[in-house]
DSSP file (Angstrom, degrees, kcal/mol; ACC not computed):
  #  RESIDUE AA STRUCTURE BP1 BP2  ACC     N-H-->O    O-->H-N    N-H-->O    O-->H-N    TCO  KAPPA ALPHA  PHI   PSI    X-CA   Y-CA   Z-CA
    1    1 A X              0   0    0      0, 0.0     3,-0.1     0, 0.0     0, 0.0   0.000 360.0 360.0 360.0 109.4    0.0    0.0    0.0
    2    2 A X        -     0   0    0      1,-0.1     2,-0.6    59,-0.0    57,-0.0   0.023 360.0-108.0 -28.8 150.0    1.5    3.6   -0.9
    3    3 A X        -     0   0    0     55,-0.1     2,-0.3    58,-0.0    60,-0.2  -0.881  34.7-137.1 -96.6 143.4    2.0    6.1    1.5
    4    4 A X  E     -a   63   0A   0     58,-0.9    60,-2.7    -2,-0.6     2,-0.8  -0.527  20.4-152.7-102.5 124.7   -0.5    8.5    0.9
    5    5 A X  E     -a   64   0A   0     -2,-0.3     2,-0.2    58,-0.2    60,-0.2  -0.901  12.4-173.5-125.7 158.7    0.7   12.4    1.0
    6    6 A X  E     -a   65   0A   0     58,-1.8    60,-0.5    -2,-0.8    58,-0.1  -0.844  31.1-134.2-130.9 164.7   -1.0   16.1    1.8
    7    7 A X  S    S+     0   0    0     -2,-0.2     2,-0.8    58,-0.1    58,-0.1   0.715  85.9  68.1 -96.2 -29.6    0.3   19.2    1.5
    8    8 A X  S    S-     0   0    0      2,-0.1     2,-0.4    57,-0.0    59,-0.1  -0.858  72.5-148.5 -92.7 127.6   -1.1   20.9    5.5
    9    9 A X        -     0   0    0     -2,-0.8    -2,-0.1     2,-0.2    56,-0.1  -0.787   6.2-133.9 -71.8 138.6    0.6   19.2    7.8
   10   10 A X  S    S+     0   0    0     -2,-0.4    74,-1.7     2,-0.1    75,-1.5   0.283  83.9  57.9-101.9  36.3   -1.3   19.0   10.7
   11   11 A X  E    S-e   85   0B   0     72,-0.2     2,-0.8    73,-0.1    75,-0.2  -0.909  80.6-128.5-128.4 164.9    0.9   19.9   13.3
   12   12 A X  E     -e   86   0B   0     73,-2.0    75,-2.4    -2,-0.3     2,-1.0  -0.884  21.4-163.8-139.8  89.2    2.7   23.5   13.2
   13   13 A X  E     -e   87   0B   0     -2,-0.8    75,-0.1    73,-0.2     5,-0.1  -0.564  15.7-129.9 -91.8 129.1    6.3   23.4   13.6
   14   14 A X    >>  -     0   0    0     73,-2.1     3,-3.4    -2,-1.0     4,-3.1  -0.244  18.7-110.5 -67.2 138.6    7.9   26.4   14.5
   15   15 A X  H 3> S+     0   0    0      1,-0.2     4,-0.9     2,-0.2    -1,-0.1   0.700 117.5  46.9 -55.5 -18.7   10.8   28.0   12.9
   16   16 A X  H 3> S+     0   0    0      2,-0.2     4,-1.0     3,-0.1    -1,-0.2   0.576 112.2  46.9 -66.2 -10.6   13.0   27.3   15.7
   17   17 A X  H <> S+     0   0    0     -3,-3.4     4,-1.9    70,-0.3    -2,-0.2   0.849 114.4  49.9 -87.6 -43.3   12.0   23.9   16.1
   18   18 A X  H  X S+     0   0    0     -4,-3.1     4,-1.4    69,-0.2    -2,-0.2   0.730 105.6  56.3 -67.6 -19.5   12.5   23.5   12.4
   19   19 A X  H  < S+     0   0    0     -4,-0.9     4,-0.5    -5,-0.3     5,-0.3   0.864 106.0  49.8 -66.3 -50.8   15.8   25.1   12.6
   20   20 A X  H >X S+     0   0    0     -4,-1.0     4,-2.2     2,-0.2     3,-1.6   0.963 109.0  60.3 -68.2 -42.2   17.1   22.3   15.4
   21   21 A X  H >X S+     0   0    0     -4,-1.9     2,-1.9     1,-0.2     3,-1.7   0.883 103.1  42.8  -2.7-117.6   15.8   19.9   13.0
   22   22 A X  H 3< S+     0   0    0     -4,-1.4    -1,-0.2     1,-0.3    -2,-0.2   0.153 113.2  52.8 -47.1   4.4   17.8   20.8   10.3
   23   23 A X  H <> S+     0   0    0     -2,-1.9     4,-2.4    -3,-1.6    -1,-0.3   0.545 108.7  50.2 -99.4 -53.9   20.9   21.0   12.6
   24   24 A X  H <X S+     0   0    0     -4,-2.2     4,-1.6    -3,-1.7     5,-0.3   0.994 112.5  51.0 -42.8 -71.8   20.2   17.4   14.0
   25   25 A X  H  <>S+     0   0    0     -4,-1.0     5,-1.9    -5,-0.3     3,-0.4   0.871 115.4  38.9 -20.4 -66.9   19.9   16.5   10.1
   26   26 A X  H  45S+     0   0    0     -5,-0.2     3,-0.4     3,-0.2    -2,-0.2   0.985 117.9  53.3 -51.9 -81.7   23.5   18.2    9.3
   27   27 A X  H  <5S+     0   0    0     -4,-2.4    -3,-0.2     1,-0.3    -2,-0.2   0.390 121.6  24.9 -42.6 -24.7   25.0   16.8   12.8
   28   28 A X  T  <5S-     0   0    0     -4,-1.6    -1,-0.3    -3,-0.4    -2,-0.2   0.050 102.8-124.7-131.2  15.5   24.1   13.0   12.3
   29   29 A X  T   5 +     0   0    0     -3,-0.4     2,-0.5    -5,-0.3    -3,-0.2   0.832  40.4 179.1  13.3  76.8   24.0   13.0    8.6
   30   30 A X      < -     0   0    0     -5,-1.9     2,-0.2    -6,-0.1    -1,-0.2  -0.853  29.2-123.0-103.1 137.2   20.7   11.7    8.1
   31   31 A X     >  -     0   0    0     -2,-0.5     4,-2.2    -3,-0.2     3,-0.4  -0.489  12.9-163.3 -38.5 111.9   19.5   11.2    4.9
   32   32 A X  T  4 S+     0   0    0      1,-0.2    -1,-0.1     2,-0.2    -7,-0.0   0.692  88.6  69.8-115.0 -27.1   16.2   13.1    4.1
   33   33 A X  T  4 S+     0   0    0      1,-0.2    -1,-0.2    -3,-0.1    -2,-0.1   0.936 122.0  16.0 -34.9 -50.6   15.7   10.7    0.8
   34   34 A X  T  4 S+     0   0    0     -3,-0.4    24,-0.9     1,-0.1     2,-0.3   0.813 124.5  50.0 -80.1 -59.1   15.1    8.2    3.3
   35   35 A X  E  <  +B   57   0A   0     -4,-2.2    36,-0.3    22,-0.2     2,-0.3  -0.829  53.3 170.3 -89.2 127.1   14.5    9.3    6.3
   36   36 A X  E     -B   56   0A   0     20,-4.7    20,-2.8    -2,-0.3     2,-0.4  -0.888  40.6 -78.7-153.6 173.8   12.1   11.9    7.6
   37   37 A X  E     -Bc  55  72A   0     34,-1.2    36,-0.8    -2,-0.3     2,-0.6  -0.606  42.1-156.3 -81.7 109.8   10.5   13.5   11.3
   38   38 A X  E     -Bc  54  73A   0     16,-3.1    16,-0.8    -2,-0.4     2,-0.6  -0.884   9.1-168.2-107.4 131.3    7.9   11.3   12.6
   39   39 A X  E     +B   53   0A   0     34,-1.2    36,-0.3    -2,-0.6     2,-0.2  -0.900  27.8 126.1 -99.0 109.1    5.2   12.7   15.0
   40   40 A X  E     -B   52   0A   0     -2,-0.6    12,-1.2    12,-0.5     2,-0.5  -0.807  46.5 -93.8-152.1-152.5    3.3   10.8   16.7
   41   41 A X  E     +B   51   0A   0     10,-0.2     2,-0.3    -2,-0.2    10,-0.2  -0.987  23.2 177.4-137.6 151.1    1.4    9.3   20.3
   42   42 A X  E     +B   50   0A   0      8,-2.4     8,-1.9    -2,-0.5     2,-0.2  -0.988  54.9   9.2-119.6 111.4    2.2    6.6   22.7
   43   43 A X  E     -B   49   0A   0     -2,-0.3     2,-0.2     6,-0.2     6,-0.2  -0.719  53.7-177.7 113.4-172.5    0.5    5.6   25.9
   44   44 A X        +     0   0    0      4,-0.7     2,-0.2    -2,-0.2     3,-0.2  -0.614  31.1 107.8 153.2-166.5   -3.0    7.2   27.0
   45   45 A X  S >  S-     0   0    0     -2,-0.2     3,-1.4     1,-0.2     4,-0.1  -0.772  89.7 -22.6  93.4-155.1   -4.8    6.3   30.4
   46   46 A X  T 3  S+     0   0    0      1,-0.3    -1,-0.2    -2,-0.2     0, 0.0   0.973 140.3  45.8 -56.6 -60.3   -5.3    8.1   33.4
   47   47 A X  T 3  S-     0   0    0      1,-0.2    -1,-0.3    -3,-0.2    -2,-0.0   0.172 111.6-114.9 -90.1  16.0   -2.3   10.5   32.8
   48   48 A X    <   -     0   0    0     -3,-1.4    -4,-0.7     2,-0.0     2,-0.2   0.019  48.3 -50.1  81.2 163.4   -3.3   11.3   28.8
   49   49 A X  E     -B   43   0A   0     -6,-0.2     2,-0.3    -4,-0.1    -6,-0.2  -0.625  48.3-129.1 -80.2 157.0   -1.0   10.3   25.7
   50   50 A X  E     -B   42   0A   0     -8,-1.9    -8,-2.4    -2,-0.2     2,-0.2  -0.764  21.1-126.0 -98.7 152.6    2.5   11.0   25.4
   51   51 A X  E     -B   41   0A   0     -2,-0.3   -10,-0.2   -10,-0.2     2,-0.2  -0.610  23.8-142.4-110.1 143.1    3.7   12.8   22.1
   52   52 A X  E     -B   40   0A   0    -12,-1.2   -12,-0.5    -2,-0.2     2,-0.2  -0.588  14.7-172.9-100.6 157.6    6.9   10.9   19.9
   53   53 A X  E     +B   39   0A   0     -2,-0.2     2,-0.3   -14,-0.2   -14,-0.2  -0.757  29.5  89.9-165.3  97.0    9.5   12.7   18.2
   54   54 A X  E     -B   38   0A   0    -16,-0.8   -16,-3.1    -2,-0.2     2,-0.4  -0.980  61.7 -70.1 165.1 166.6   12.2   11.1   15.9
   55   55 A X  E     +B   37   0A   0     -2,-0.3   -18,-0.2   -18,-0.3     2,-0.2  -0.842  53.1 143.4-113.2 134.8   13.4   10.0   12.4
   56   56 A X  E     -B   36   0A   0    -20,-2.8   -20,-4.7    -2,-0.4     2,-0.2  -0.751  46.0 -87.1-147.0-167.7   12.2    7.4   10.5
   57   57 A X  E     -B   35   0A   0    -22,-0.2     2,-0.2    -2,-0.2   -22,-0.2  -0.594  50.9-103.4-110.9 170.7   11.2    5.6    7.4
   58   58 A X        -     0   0    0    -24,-0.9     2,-0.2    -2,-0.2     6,-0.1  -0.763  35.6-155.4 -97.5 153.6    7.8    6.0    6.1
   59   59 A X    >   -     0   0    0     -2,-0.2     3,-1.2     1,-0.1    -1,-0.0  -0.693  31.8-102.0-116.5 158.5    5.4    3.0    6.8
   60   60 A X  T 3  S+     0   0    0     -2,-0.2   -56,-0.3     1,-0.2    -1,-0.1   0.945 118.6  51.3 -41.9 -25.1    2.4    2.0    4.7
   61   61 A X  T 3  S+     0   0    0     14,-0.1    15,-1.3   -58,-0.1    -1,-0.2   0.853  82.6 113.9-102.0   5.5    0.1    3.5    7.2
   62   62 A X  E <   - D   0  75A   0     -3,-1.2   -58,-0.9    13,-0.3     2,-0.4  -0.002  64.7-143.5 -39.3 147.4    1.6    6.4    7.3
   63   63 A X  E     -aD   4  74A   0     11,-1.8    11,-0.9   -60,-0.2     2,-0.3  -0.798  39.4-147.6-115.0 150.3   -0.3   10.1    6.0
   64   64 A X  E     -aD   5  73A   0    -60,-2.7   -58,-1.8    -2,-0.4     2,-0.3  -0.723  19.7-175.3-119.3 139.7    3.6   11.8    4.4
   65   65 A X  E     -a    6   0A   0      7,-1.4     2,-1.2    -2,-0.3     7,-0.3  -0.888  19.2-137.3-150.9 136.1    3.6   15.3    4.7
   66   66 A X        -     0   0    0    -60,-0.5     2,-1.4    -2,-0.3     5,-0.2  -0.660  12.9-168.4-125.7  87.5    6.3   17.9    3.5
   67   67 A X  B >   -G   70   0C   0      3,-1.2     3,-0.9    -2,-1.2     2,-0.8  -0.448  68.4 -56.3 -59.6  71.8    7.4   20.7    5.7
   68   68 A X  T 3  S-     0   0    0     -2,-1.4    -2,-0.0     1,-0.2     0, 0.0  -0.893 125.0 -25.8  76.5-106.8    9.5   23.2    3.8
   69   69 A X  T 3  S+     0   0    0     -2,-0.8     2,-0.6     2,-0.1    -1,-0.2   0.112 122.6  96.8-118.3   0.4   12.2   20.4    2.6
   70   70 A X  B <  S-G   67   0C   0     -3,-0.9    -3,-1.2   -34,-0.0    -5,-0.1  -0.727  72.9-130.6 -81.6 126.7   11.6   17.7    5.8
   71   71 A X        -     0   0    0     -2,-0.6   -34,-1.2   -36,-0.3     2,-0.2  -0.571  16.7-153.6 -74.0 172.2    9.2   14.9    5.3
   72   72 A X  E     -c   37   0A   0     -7,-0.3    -7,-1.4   -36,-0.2     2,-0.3  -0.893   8.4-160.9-140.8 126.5    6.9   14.8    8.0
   73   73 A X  E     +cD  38  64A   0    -36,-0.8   -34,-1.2    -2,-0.2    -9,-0.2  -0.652  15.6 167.8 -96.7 165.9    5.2   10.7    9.0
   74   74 A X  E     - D   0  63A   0    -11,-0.9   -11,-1.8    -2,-0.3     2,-0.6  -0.694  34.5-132.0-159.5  99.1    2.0   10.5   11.0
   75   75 A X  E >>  - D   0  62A   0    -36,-0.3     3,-3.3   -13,-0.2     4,-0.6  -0.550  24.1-116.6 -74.8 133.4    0.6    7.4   11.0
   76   76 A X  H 3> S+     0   0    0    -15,-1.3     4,-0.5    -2,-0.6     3,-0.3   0.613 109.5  55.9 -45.3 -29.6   -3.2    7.7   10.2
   77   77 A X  H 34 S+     0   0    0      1,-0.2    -1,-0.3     2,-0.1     4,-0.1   0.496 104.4  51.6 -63.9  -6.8   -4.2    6.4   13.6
   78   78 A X  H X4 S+     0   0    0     -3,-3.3     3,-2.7    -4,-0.1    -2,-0.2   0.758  87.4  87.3-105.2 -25.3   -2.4    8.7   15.2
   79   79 A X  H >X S+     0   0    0     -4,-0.6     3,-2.3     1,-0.3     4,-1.2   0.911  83.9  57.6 -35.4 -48.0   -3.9   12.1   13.2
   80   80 A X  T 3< S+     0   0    0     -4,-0.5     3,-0.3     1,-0.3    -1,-0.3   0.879 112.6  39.9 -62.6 -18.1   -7.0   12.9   15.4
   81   81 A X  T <4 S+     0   0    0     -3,-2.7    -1,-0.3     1,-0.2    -2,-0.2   0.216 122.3  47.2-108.0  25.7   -4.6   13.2   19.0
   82   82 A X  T X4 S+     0   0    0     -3,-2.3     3,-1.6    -4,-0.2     2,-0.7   0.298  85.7 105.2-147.5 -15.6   -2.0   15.0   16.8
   83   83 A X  T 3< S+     0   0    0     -4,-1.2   -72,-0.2    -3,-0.3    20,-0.1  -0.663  88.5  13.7 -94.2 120.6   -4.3   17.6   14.9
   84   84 A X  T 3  S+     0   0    0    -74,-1.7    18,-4.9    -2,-0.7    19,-1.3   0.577  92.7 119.5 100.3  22.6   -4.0   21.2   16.2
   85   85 A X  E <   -eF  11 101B   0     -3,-1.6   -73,-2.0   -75,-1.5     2,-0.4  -0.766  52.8-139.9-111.5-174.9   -0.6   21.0   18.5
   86   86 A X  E     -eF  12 100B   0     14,-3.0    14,-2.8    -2,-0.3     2,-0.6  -0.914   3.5-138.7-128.1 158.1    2.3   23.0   17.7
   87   87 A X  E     +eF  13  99B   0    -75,-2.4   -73,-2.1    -2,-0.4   -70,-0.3  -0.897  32.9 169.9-118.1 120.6    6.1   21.7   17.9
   88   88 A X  E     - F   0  98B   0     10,-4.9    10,-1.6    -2,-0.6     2,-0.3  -0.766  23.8-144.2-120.5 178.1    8.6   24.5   19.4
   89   89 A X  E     - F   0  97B   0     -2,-0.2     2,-0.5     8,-0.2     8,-0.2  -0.979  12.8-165.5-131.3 138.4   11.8   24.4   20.5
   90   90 A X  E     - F   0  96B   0      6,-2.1     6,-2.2    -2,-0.3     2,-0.2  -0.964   3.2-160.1-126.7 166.2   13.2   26.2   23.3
   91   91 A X        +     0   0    0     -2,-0.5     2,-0.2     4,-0.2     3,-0.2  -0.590  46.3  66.6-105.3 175.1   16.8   26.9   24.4
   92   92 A X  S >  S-     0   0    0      1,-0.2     3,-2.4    -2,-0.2    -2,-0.1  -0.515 104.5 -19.4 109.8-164.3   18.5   27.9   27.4
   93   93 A X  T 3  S+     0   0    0      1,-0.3     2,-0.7    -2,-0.2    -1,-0.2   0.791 142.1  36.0 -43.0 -67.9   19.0   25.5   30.8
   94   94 A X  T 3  S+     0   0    0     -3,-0.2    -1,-0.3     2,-0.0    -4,-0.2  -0.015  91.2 173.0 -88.9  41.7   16.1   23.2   30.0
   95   95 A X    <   +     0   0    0     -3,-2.4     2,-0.2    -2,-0.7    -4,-0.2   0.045  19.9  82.5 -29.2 136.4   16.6   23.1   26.3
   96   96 A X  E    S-F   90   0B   0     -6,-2.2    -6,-2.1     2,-0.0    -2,-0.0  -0.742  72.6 -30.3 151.4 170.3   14.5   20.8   24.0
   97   97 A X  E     -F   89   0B   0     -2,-0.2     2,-0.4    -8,-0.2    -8,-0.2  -0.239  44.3-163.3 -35.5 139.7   11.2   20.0   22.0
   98   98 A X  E     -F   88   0B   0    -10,-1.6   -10,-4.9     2,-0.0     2,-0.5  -0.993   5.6-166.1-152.0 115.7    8.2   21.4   23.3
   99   99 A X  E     +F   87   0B   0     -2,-0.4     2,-0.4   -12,-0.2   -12,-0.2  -0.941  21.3 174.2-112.5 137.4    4.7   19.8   21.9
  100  100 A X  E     -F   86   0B   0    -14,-2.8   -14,-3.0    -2,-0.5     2,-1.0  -0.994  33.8-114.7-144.0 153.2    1.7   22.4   23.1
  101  101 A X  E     +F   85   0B   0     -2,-0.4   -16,-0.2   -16,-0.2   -17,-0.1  -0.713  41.6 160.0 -93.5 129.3   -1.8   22.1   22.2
  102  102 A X              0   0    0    -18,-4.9    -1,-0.2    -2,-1.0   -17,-0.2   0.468 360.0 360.0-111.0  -3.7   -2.9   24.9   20.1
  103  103 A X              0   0    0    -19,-1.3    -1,-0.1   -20,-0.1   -18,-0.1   0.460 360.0 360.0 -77.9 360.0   -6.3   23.0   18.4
């Protein structure tokens, strides 16, 4: 089965998040041909799901989406907890990826 792509991604990464991105890219020299940012959720229960963050390949059940020159996965079970949040980065002491719901 093809991976199916659209053009809105439905999460909103910010240009500083998209900048550490594309330094992470550089730094570990991953291939973008190949490889690309997958967003997605883990977990749920009492204490809600927790949000994934990492490079991968794309899978059949993946939705593909293309963020400036980064591929973007989502696997289609995962869209609805994933629709409306935004991906930041901040710096300084506690530096890192930041998922907030903006939906």
């Amino acid at each position: 089965m093809p991976v199916t792509k659209d053009t809105q991604c439905p999460v909103v990464i910010t240009p500083e998040a998209l900048s550490q991105i594309r330094q992470i890219i550089y730094q570990k020299g991953i291939a973008t041909g190949t490889y690309g940012l997958r967003i997605g959720t883990k977990g749920g229960g009492c204490a809600g799901a927790s949000f994934l963050l990492g490079f991968d390949t794309p899978k059949s059940t993946d939705q593909t989406y293309q963020v400036e020159e980064i591929p973007v996965f989502i696997e289609k079970k995962h869209l609805m907890y994933v629709l409306g949040l935004e991906l930041d980065y901040q710096s300084g002491e506690e530096s890192g990826f930041v998922f907030q719901n903006k939906g």
